[in-house]
C-alpha positions as CSV (number, residue, x, y, z in Angstrom):
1,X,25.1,47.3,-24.0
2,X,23.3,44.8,-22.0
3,X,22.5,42.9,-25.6
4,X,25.9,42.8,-26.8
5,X,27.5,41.4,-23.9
6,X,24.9,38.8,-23.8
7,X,25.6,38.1,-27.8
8,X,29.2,37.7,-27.4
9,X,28.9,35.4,-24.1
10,X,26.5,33.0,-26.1
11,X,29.6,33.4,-29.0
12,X,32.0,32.0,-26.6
13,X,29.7,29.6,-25.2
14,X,29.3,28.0,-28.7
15,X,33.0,27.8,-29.4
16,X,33.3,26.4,-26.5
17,X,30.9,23.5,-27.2
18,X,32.2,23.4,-30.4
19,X,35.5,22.6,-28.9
20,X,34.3,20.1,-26.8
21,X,32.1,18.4,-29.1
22,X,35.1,18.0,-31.2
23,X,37.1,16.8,-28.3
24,X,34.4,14.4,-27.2
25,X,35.0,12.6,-31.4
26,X,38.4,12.3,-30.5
27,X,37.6,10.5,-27.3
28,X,35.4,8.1,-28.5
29,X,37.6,6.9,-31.2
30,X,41.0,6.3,-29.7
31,X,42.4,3.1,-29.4
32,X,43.3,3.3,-25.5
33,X,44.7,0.0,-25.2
34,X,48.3,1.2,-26.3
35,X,50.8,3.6,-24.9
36,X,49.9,6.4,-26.8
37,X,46.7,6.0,-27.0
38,X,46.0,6.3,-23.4
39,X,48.3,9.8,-23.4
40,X,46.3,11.2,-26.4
41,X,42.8,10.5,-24.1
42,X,44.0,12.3,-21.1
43,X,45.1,15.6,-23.5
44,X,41.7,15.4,-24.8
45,X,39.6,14.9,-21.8
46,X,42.1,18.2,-20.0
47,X,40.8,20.0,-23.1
48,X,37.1,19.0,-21.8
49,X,37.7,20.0,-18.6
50,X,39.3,23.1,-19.5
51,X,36.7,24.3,-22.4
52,X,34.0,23.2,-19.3
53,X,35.9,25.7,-16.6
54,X,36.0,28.4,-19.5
55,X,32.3,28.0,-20.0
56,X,31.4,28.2,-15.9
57,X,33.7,30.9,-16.0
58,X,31.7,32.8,-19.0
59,X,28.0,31.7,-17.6
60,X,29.2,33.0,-13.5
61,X,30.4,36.2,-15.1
62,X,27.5,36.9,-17.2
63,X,25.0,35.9,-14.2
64,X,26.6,38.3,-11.8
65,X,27.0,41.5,-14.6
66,X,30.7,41.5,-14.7
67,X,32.8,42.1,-17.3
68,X,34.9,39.3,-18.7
69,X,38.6,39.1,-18.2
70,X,39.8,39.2,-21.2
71,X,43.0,37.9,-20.3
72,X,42.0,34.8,-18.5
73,X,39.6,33.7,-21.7
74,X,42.6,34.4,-23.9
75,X,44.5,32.3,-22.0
76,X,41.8,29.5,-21.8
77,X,41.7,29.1,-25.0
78,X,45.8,29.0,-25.4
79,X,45.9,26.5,-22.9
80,X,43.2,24.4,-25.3
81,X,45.5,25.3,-28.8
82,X,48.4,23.8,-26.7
83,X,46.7,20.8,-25.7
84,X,45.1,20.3,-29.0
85,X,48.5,20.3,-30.8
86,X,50.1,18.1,-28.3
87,X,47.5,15.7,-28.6
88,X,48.6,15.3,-32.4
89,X,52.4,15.6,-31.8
90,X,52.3,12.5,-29.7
């Protein structure tokens, strides 16, 4: 049991790199000397800090043996879906 909740917390951990990795290519090519580039770089860098909290979140829960919430992780990585398309939208 032990195992498996150790395999899936190293799951999430990787897509959440993955996310911010990806983020982290956005960052470093915008343009943030207009307007909308300067919006587009603080979307990106709240879908850093929110794939960061999600992984503290995962790496405090698996430290202390405790079940993840399944609701807040589902709603971590909304909150980064949302911010991703909004990044593009503007």
């Amino acid at each position: 049991m032990t195992s498996n909740i150790g395999q899936v917390n190293i799951r999430l951990v990787g897509l959440f790199l993955a996310i911010q990795v990806i983020s982290l290519y956005f960052l470093w090519t915008l343009n943030t000397v207009n307007e909308i580039g300067e919006g587009r770089f603080a979307i990106f860098l709240a879908v850093d800090m929110v794939s960061f909290a999600m992984i503290s979140y995962v790496y405090r829960a698996y430290k202390n043996n405790e079940q993840l919430n399944k609701g807040l992780v589902f709603g971590g990585c909304c909150m980064i879906i949302v911010l991703f398309f909004a990044s593009f939208v503007l």
